[in-house]
C-alpha positions in Angstrom: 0.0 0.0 0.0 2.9 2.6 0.7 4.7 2.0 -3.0 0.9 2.6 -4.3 0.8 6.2 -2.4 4.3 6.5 -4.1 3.1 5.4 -7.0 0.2 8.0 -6.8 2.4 11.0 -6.0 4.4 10.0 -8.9 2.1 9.8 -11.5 1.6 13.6 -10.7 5.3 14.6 -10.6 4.9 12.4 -13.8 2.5 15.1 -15.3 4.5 17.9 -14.1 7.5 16.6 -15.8 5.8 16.5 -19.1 5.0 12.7 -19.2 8.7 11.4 -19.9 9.3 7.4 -20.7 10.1 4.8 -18.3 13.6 4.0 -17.4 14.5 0.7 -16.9 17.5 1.7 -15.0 16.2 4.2 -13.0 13.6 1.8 -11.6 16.5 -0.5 -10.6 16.5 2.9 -7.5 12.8 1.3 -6.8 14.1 -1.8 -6.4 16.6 -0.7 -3.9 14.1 1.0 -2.3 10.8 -1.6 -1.8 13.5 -4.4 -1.1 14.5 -2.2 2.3 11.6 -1.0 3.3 10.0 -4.6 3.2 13.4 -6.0 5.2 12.9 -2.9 7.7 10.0 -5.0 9.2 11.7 -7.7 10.1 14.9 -5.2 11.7 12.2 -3.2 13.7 10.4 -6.1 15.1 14.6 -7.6 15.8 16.4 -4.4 17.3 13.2 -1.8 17.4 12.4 1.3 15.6 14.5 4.1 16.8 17.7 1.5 17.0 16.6 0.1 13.8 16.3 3.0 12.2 19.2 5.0 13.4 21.6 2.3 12.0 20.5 2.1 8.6 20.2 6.0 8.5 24.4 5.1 9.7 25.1 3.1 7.1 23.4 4.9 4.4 25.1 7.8 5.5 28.5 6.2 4.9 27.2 4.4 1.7 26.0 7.6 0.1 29.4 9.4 1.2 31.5 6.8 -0.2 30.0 6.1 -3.9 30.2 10.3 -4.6 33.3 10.3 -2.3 35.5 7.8 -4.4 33.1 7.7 -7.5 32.0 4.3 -7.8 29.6 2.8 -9.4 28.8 5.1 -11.9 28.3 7.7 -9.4 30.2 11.3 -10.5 33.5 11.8 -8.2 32.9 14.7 -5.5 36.1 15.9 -4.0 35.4 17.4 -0.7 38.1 20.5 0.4 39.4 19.1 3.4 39.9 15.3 3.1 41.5 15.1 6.8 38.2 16.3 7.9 35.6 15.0 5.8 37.6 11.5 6.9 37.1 12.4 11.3 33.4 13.2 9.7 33.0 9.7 8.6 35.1 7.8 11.4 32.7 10.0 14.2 29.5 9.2 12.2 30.7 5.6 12.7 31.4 6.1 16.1 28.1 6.8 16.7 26.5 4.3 15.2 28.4 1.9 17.4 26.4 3.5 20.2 23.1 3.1 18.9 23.8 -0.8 18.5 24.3 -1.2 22.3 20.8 -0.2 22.8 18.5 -2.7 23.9 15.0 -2.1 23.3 11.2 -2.9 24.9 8.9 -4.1 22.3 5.5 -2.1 22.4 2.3 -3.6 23.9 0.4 -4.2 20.4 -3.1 -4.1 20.9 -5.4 -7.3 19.4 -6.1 -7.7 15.8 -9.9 -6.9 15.2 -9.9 -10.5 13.9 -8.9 -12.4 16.9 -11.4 -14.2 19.2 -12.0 -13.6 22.9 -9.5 -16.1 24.0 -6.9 -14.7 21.3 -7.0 -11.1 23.1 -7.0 -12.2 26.5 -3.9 -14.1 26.2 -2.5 -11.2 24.0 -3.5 -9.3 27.2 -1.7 -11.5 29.3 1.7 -11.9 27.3 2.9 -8.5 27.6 6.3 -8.7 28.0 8.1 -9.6 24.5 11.2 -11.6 24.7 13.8 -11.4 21.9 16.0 -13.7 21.0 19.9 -13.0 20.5 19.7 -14.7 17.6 17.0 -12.7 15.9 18.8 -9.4 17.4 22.3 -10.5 15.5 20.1 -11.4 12.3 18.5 -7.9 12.6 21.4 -5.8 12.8 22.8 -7.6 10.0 20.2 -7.1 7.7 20.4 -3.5 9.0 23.9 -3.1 7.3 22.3 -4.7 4.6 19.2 -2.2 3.9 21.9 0.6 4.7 23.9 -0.6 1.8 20.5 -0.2 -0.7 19.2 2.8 0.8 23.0 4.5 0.6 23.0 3.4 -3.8 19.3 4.3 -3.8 20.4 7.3 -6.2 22.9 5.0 -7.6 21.2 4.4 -11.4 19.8 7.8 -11.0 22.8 9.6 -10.7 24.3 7.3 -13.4 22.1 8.5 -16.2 21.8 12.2 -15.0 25.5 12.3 -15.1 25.3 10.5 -18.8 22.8 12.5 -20.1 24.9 14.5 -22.4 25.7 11.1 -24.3 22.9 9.3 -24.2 20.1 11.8 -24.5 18.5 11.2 -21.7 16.8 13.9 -19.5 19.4 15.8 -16.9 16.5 16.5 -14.0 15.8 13.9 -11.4 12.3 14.7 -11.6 12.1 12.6 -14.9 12.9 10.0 -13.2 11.1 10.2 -10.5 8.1 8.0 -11.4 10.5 4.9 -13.1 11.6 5.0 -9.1 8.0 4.5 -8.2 7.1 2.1 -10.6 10.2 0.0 -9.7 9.3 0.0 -6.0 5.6 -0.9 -6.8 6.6 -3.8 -9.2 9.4 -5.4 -6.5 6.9 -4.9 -3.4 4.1 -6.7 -5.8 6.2 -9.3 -6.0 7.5 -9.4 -2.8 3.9 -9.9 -1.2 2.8 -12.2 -3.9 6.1 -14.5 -2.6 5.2 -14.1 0.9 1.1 -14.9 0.0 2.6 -17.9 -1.6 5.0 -18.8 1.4 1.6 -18.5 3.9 -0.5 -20.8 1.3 -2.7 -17.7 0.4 -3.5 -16.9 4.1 -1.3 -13.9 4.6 -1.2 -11.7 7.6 -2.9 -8.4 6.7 -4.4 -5.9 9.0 -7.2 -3.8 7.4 -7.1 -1.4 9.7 -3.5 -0.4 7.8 -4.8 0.2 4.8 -5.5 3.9 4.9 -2.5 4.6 7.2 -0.2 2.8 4.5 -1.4 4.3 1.3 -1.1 8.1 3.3 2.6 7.2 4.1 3.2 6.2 1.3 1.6 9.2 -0.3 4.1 11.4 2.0 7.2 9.2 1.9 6.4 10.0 -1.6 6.7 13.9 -0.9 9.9 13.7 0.8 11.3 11.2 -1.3 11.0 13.8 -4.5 12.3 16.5 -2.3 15.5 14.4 -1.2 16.0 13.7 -5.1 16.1 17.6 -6.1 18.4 18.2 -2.5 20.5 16.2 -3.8 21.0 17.4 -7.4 21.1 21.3 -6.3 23.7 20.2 -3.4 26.4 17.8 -3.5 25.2 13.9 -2.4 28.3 14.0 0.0 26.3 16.7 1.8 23.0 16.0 1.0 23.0 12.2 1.9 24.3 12.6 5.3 22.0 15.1 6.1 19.0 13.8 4.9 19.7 10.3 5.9 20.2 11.2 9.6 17.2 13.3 10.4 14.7 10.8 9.9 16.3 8.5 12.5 16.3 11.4 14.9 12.4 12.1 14.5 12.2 8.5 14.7 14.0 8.2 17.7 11.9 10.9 19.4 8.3 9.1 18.6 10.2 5.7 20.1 11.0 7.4 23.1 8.1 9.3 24.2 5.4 7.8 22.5 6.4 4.3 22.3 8.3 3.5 25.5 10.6 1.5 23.2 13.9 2.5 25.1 13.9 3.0 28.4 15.9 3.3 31.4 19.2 5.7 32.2 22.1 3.9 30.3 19.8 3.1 27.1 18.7 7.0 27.1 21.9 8.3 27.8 23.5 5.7 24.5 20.8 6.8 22.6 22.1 10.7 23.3 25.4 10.1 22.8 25.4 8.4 19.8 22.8 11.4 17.9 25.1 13.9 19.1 27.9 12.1 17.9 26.3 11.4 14.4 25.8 14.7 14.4 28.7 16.1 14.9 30.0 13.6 12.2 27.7 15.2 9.9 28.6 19.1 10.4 32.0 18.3 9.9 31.8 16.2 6.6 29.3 19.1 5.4 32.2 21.7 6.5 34.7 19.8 4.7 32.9 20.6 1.5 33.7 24.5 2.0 36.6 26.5 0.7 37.6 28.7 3.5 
């Protein structure tokens, strides 16, 4: 439901744009994208939200720097000013994500499905304390460095056939690309829960009551998503990424603190601080490195 809210919003940047083809490589972005996102479940439900989230938004960071840094992967080579700097940038941001994986979280009381029976809710009632096991945890953080990896080439094909655009023809504004990255991330997530219906023998877990609240994200994700693409052609992606990969685990963070109860206690608060202001402090000083003084 979220990659057809994506889908939505891009039909109308589609419009906007004039109505330009589809790229095939530009909906390989898509893929990069639906694959995460429908991994991210697994992480949250492993390591929680905030944690989850703040160590992806890590290694995307990192990923993002590196391709533009070292210009790999098609991506254009972006030489920052001060390479001792932008280097401590990217060693701190690290630093800080170390943090963040020390955290231990407390799964969220869910409430019943609106399909269970009497009995089903009553012991759902009962169970409230979750228990993780440190096997799932290890498997979620690894499929965290994992998601970071797509997230940080997200732009990857993107940036491959802006930069080319002068040889092949092809348009030189991210916004033409825009819906080939929504149509790739509604085909692979198709897929994906056609695999998964098939896995649970047609009987898959869907709550209906998600519906709405899915499609709307999706519709907003959407939103940002376009305005992260034209962030990151008007400024460089070794600025751009970290930034805008970072402040969504932040936010995130905030709504699992005092909304969710997900961390708690003094020495999981005070990791959780630590590691956002070192991240962030990472951040300013690769974005610094970028300016001539």
């Amino acid at each position: 439901m979220m990659c057809i809210g994506q889908a939505l919003i891009g039909t109308v940047v589609l419009a906007i744009s004039g109505w330009p083809p589809v790229f095939p490589l530009a909906m390989l972005s898509g893929v990069f994208f639906a694959v995460g996102n429908a991994l991210t479940v697994y992480i949250m439900d492993g390591i929680g939200m905030a944690v989850g989230s703040l160590l992806w938004n890590t290694i995307t960071c990192v990923m993002g720097w590196a391709v533009t840094r070292f210009g790999i992967l098609g991506n254009p080579q972006q030489l920052p000013h001060n390479n001792v700097m932008n280097f401590i940038g990217v060693i701190v941001v690290c630093v800080g994500g170390c943090f963040f994986a020390t955290i231990k979280h407390h799964p969220m009381s869910v409430r019943p499905a609106p399909w269970q029976t009497k009995k089903e809710r009553k012991l759902s009632f009962e169970d409230n304390e979750i228990r993780i096991s440190t096997l799932k945890r290890i498997t979620a953080i690894l499929l965290t460095l994992f998601v970071g990896c797509l997230y940080g080439n997200m732009l990857t094909p993107i940036n491959y056939l802006v930069a080319n655009s002068s040889q092949t023809g092809y348009p030189s504004s991210v916004s033409s690309y825009f819906f080939s990255f929504c149509f790739g991330a509604l085909l692979t997530s198709t897929v994906i829960f056609m695999t998964y219906s098939a896995a649970r023998r047609n009987r898959p877990f869907i709550n209906p009551e998600l519906t709405l609240p899915s499609l709307t994200s999706g519709m907003i994700y959407a939103v940002a998503t376009y305005c992260f693409f034209l962030a990151n052609q008007h400024l460089d992606q070794t600025i751009a990424y970290p930034i805008l990969s970072k402040a969504p685990g932040v936010v995130v963070s905030l709504w699992a603190v005092f909304l969710f109860n997900e961390i708690k206690g003094c020495r999981d608060l005070t990791a959780l601080v630590v590691g956002i202001c070192t991240t962030i402090t990472g951040i300013a000083l690769i974005s610094v490195s970028k300016i001539q003084f």
